[in-house]
CHARMM internal coordinates of N, CA and C (Angstrom, degrees):
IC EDIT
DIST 1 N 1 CA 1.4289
DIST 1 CA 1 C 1.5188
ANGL 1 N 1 CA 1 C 108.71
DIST 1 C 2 N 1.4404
ANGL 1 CA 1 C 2 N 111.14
DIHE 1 N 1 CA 1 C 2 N 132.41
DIST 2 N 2 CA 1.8948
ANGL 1 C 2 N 2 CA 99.26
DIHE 1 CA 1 C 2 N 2 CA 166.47
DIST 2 CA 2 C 1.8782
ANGL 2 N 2 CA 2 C 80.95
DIHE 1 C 2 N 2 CA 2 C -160.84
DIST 2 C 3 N 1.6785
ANGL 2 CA 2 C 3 N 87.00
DIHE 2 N 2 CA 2 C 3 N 162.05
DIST 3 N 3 CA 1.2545
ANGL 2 C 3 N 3 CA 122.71
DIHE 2 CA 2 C 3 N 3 CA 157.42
DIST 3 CA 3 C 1.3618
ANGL 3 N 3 CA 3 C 120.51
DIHE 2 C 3 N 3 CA 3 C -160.87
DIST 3 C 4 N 1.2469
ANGL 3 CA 3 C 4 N 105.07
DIHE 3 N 3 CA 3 C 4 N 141.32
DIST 4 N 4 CA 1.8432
ANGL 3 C 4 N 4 CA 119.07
DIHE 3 CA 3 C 4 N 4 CA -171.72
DIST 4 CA 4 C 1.6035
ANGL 4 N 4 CA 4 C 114.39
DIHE 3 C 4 N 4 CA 4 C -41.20
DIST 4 C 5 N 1.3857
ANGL 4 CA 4 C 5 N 109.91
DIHE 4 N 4 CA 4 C 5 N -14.75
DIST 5 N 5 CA 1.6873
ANGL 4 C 5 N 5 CA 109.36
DIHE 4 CA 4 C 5 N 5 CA -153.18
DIST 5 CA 5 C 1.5177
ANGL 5 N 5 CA 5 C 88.00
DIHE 4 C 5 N 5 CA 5 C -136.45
DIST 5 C 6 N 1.0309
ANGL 5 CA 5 C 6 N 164.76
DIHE 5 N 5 CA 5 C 6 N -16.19
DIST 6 N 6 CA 1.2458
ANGL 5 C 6 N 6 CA 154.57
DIHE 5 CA 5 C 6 N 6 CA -130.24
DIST 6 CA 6 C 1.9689
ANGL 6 N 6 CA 6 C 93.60
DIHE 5 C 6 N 6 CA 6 C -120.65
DIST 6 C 7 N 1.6776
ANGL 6 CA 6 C 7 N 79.75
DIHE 6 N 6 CA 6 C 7 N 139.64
DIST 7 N 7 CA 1.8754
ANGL 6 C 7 N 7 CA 87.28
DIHE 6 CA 6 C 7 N 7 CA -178.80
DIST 7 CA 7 C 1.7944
ANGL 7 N 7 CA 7 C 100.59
DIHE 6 C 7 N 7 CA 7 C -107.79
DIST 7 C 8 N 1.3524
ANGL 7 CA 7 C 8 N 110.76
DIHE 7 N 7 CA 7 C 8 N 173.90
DIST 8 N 8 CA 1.4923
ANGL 7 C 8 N 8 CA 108.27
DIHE 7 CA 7 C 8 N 8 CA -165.34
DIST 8 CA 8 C 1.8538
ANGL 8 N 8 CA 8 C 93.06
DIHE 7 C 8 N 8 CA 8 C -69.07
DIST 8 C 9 N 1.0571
ANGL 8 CA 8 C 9 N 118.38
DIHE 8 N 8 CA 8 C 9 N -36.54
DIST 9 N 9 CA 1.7347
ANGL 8 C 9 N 9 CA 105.88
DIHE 8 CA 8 C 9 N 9 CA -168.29
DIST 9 CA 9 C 1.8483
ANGL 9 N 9 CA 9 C 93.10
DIHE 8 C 9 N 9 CA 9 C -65.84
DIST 9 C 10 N 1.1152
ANGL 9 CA 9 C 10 N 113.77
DIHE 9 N 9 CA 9 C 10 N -32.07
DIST 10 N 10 CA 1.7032
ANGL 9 C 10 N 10 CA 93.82
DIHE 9 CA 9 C 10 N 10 CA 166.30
DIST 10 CA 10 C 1.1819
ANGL 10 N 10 CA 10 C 144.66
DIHE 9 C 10 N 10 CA 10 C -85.32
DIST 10 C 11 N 1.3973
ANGL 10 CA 10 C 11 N 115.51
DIHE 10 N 10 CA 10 C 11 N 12.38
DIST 11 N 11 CA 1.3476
ANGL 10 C 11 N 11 CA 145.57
DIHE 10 CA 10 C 11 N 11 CA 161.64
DIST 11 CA 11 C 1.6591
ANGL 11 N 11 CA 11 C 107.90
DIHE 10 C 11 N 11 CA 11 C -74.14
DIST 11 C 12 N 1.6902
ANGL 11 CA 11 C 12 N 81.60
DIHE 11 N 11 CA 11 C 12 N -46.07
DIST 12 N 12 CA 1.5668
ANGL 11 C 12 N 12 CA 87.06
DIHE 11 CA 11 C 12 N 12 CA -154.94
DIST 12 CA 12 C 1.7725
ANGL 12 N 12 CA 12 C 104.50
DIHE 11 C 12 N 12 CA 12 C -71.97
DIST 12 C 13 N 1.1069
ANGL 12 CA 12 C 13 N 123.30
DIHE 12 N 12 CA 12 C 13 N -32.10
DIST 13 N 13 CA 1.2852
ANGL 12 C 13 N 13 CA 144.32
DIHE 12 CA 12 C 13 N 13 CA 175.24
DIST 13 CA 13 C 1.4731
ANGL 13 N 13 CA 13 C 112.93
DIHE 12 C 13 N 13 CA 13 C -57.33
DIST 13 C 14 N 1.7040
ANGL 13 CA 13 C 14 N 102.11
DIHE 13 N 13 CA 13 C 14 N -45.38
DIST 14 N 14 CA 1.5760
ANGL 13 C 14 N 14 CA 100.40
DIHE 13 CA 13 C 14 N 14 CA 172.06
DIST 14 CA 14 C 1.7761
ANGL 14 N 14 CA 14 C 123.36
DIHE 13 C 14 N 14 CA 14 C -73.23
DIST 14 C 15 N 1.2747
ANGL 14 CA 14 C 15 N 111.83
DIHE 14 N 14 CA 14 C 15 N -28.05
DIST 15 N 15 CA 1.5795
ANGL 14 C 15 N 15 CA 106.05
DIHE 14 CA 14 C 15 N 15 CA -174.59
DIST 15 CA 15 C 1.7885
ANGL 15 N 15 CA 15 C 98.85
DIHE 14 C 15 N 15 CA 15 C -96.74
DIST 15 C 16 N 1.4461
ANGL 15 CA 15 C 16 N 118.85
DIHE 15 N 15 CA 15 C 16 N -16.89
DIST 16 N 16 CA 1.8588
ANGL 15 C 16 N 16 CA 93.46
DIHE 15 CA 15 C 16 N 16 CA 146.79
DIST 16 CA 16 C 1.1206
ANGL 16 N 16 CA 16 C 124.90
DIHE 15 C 16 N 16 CA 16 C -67.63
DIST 16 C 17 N 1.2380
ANGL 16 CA 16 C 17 N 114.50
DIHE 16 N 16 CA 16 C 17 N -25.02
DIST 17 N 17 CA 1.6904
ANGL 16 C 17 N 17 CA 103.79
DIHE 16 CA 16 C 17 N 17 CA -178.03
DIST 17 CA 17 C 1.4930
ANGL 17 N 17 CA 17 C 103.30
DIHE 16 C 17 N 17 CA 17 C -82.01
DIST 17 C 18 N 1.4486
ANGL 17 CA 17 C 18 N 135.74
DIHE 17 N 17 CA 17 C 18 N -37.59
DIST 18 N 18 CA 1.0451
ANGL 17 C 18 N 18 CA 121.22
DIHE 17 CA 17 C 18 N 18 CA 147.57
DIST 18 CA 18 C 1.7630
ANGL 18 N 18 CA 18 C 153.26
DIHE 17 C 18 N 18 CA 18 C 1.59
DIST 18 C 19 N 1.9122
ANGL 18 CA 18 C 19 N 84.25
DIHE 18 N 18 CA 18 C 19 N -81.22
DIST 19 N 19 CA 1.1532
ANGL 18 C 19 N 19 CA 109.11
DIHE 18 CA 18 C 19 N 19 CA 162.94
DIST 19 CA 19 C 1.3850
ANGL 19 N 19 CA 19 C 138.98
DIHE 18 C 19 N 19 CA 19 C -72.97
DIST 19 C 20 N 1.2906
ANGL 19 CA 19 C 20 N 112.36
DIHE 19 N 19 CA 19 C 20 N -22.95
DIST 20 N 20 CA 1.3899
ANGL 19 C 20 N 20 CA 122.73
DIHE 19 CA 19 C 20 N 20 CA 145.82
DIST 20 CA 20 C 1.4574
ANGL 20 N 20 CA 20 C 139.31
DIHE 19 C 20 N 20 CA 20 C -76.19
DIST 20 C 21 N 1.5309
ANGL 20 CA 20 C 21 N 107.53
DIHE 20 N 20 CA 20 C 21 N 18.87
DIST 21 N 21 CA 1.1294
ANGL 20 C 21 N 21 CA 123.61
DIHE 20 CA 20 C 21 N 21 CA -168.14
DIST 21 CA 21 C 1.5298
ANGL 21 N 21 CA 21 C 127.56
DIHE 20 C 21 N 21 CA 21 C 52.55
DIST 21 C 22 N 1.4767
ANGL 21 CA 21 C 22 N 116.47
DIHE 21 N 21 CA 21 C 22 N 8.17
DIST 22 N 22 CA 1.8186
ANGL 21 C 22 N 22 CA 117.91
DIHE 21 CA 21 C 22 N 22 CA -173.44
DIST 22 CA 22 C 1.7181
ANGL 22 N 22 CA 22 C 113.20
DIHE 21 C 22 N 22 CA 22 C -73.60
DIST 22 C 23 N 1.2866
ANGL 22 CA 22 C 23 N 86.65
DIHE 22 N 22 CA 22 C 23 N -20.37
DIST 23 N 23 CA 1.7806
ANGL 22 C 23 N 23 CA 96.49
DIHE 22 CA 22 C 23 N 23 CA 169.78
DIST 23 CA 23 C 1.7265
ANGL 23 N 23 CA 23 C 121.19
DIHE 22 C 23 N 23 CA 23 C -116.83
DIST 23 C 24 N 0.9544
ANGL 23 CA 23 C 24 N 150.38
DIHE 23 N 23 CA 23 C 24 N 131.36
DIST 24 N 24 CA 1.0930
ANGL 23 C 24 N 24 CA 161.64
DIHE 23 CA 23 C 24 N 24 CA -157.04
DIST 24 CA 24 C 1.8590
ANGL 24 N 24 CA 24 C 97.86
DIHE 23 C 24 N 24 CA 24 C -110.07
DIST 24 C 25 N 1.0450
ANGL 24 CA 24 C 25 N 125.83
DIHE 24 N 24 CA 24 C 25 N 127.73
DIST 25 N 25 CA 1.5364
ANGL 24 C 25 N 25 CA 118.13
DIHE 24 CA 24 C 25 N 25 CA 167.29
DIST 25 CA 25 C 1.2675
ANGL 25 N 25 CA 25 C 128.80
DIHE 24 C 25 N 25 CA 25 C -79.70
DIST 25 C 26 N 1.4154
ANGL 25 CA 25 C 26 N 89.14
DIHE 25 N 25 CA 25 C 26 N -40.58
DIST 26 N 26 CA 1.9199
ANGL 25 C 26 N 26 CA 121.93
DIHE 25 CA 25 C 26 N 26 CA -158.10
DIST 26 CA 26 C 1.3259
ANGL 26 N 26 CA 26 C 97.09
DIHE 25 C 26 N 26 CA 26 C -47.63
DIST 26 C 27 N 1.3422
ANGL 26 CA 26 C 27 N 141.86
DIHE 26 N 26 CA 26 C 27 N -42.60
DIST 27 N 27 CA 1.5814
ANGL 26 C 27 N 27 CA 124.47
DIHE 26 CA 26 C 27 N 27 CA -164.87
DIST 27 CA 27 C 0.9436
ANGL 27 N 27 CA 27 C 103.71
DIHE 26 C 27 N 27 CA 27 C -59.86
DIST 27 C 28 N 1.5849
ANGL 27 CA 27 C 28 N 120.22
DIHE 27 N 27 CA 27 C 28 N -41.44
DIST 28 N 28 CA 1.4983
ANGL 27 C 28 N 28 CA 128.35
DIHE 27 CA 27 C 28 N 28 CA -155.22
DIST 28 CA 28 C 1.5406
ANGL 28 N 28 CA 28 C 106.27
DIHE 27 C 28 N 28 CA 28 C -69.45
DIST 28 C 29 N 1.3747
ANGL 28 CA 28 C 29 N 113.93
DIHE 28 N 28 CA 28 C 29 N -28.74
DIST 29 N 29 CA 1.7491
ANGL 28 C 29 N 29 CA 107.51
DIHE 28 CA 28 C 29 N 29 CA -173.15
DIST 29 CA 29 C 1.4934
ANGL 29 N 29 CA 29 C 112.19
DIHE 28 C 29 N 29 CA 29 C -100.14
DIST 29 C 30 N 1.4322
ANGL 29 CA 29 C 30 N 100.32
DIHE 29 N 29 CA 29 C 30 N 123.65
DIST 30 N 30 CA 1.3060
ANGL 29 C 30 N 30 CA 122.58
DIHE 29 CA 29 C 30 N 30 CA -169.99
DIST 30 CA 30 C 1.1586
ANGL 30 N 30 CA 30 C 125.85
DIHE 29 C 30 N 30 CA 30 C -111.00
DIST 30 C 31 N 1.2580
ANGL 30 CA 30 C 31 N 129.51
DIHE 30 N 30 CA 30 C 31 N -25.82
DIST 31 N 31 CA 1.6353
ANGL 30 C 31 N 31 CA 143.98
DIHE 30 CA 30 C 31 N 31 CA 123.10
DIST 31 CA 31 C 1.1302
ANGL 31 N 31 CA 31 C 125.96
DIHE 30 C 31 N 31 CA 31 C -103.42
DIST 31 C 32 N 1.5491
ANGL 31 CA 31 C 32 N 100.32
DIHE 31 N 31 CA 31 C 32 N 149.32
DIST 32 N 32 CA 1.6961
ANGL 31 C 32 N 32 CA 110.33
DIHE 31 CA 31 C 32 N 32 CA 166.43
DIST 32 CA 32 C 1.6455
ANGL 32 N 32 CA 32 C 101.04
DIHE 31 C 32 N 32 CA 32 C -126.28
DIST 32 C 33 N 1.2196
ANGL 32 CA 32 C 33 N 130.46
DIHE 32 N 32 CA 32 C 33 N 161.18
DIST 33 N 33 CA 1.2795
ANGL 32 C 33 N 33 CA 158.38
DIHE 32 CA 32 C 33 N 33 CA 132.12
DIST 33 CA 33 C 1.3846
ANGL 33 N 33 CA 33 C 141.61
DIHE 32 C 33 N 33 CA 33 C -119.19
DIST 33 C 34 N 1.5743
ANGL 33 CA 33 C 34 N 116.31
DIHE 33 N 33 CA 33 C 34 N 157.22
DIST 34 N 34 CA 1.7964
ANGL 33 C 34 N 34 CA 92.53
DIHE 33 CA 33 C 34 N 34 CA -166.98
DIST 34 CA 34 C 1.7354
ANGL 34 N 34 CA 34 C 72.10
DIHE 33 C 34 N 34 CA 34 C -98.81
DIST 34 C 35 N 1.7146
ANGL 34 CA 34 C 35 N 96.89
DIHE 34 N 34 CA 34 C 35 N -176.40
DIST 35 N 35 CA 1.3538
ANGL 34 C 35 N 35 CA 115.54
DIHE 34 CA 34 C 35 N 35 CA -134.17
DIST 35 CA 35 C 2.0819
ANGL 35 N 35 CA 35 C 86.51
DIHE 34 C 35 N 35 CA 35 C -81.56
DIST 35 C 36 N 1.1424
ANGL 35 CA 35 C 36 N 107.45
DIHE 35 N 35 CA 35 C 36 N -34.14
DIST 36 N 36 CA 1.5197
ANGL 35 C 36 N 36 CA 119.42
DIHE 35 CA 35 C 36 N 36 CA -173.85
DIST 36 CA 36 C 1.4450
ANGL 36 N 36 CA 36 C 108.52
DIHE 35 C 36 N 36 CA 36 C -60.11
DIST 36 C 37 N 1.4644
ANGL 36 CA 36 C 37 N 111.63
DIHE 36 N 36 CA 36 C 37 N -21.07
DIST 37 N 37 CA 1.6333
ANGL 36 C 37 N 37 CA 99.92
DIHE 36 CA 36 C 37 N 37 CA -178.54
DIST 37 CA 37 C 1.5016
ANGL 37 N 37 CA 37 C 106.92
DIHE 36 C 37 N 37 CA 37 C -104.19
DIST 37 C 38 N 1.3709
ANGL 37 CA 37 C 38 N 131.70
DIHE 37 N 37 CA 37 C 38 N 6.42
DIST 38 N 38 CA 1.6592
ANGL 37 C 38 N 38 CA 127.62
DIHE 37 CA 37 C 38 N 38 CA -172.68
DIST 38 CA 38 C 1.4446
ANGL 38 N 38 CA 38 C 111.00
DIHE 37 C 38 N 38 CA 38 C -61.10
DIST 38 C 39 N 0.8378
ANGL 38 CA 38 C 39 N 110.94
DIHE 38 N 38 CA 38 C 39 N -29.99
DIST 39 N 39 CA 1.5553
ANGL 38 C 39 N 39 CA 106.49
DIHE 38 CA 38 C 39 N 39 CA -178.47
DIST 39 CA 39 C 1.2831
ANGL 39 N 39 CA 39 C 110.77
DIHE 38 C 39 N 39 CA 39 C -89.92
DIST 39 C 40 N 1.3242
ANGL 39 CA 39 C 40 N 130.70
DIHE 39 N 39 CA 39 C 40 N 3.71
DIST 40 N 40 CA 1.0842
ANGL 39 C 40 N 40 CA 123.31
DIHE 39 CA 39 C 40 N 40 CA 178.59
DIST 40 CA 40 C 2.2845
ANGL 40 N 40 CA 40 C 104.28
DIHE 39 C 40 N 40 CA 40 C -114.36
DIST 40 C 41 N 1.1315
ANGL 40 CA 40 C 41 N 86.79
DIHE 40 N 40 CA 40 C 41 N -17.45
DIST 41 N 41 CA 2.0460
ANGL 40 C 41 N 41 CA 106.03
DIHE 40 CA 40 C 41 N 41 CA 167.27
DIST 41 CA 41 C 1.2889
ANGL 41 N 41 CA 41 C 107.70
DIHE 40 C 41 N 41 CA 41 C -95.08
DIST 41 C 42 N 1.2662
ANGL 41 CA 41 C 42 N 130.25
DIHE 41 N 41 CA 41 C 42 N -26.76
DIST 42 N 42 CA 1.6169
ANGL 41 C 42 N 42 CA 120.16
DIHE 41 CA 41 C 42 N 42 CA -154.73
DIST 42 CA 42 C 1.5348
ANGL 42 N 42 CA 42 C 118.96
DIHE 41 C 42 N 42 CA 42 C -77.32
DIST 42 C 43 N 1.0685
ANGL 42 CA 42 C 43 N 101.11
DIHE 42 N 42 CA 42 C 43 N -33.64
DIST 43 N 43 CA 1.9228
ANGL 42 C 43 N 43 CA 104.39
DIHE 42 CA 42 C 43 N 43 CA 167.85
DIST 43 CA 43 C 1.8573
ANGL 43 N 43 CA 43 C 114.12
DIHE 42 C 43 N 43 CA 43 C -65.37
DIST 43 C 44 N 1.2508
ANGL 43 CA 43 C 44 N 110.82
DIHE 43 N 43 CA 43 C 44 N -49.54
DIST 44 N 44 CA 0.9633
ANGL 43 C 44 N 44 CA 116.11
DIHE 43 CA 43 C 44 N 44 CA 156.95
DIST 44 CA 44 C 1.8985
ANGL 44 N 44 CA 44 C 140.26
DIHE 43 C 44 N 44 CA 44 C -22.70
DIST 44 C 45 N 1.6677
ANGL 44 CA 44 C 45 N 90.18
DIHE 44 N 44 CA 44 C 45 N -53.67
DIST 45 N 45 CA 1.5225
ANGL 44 C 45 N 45 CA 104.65
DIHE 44 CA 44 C 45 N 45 CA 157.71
DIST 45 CA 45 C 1.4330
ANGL 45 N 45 CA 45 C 131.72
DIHE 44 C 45 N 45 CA 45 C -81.26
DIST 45 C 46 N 1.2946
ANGL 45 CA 45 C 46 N 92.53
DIHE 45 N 45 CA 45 C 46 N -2.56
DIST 46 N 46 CA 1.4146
ANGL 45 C 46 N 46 CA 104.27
DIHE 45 CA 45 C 46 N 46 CA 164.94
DIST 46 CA 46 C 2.0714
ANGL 46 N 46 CA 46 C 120.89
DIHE 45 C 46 N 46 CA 46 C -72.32
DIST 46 C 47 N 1.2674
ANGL 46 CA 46 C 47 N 99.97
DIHE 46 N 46 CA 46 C 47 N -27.12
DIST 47 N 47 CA 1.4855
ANGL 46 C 47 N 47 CA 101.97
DIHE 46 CA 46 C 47 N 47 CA -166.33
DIST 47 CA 47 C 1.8029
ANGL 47 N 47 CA 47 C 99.54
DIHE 46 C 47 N 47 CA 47 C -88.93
DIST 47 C 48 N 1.1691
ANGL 47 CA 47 C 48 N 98.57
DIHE 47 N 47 CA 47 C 48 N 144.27
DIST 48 N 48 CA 1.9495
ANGL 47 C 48 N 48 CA 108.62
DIHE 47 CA 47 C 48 N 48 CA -177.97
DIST 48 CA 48 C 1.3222
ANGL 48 N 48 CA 48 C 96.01
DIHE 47 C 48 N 48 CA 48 C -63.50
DIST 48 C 49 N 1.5837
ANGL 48 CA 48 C 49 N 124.38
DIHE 48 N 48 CA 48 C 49 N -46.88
DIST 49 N 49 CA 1.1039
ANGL 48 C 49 N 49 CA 111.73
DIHE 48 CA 48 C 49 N 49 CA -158.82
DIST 49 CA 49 C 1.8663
ANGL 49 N 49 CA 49 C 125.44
DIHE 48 C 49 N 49 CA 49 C -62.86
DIST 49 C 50 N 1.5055
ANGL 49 CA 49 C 50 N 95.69
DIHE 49 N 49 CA 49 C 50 N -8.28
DIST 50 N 50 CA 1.7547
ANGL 49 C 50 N 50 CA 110.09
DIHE 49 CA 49 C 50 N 50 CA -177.87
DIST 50 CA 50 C 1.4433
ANGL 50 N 50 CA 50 C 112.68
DIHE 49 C 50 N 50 CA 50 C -62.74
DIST 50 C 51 N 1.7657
ANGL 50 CA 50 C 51 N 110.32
DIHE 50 N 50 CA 50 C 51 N -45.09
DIST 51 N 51 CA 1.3872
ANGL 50 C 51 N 51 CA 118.34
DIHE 50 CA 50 C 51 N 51 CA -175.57
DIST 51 CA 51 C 1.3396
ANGL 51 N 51 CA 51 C 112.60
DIHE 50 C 51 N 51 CA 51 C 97.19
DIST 51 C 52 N 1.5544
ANGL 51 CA 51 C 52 N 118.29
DIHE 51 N 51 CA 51 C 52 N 14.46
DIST 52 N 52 CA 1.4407
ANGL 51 C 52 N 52 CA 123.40
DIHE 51 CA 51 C 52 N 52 CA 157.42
DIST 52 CA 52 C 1.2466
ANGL 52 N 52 CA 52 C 112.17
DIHE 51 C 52 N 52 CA 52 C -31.54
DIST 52 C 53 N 1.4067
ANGL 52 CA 52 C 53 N 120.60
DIHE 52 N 52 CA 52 C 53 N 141.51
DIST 53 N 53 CA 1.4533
ANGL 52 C 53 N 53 CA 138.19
DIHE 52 CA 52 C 53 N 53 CA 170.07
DIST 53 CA 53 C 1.4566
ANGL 53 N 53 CA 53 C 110.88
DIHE 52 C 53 N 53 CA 53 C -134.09
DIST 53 C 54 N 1.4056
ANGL 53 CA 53 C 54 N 115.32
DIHE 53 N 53 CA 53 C 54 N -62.44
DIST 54 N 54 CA 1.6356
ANGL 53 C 54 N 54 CA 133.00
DIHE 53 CA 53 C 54 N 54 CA 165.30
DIST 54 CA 54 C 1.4084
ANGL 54 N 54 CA 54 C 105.77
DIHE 53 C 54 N 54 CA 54 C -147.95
DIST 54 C 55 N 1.5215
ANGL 54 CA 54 C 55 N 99.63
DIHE 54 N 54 CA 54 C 55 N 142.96
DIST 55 N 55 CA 1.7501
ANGL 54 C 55 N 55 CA 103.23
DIHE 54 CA 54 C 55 N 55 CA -168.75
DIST 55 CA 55 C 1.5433
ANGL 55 N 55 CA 55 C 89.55
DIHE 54 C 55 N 55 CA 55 C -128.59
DIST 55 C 56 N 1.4637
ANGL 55 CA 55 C 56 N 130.97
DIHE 55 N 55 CA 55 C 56 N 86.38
DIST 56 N 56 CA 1.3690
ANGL 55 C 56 N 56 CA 139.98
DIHE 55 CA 55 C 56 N 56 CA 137.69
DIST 56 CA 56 C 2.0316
ANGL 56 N 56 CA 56 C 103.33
DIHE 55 C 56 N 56 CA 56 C -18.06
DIST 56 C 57 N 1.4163
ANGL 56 CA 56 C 57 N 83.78
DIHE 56 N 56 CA 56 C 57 N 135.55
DIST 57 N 57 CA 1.6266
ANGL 56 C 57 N 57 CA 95.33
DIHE 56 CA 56 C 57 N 57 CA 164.47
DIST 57 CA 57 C 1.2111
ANGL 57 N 57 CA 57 C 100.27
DIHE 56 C 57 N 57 CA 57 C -136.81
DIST 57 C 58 N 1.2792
ANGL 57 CA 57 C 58 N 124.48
DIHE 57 N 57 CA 57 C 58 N 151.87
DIST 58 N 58 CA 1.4322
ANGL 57 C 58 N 58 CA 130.47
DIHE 57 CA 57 C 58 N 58 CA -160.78
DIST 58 CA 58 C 1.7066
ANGL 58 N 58 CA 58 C 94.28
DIHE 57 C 58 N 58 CA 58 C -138.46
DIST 58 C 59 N 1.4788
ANGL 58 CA 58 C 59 N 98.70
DIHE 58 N 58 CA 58 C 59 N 127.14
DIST 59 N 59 CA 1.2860
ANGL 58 C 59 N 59 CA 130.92
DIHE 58 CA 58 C 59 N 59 CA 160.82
DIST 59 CA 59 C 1.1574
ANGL 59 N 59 CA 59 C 123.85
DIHE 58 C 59 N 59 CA 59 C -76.09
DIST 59 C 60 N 1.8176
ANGL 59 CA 59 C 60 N 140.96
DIHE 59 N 59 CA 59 C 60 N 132.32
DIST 60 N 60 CA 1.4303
ANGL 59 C 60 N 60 CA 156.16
DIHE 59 CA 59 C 60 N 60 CA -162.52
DIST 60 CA 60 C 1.4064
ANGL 60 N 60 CA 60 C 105.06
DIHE 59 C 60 N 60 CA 60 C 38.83
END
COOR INIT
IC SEED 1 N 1 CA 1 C
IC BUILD
């Protein structure tokens, strides 16, 4: 998880709401990739026209 502006009590605030289910993520993720192909997707998420929101990369 990161964002440019966010302090740890707003981290911390987001994965209780999380974990308590009061927030839902899933709309928000709009791609995934495993970690071996990012460089070959990552420019890609760069362009508006893709519809990036959050692009999960997935490890093993």
């Amino acid at each position: 998880m990161s964002s440019r502006n966010a302090t740890r009590e707003d981290f911390q605030h987001v994965i209780a709401s999380m974990k308590s289910k009061e927030v839902d993520p899933t709309p928000y993720i709009t791609h995934r990739v495993l970690f071996d192909k990012v460089k070959d997707e990552f420019e890609q998420w760069l362009n508006p026209a893709n519809g990036v929101i959050k692009a999960m990369i997935e490890i093993g």
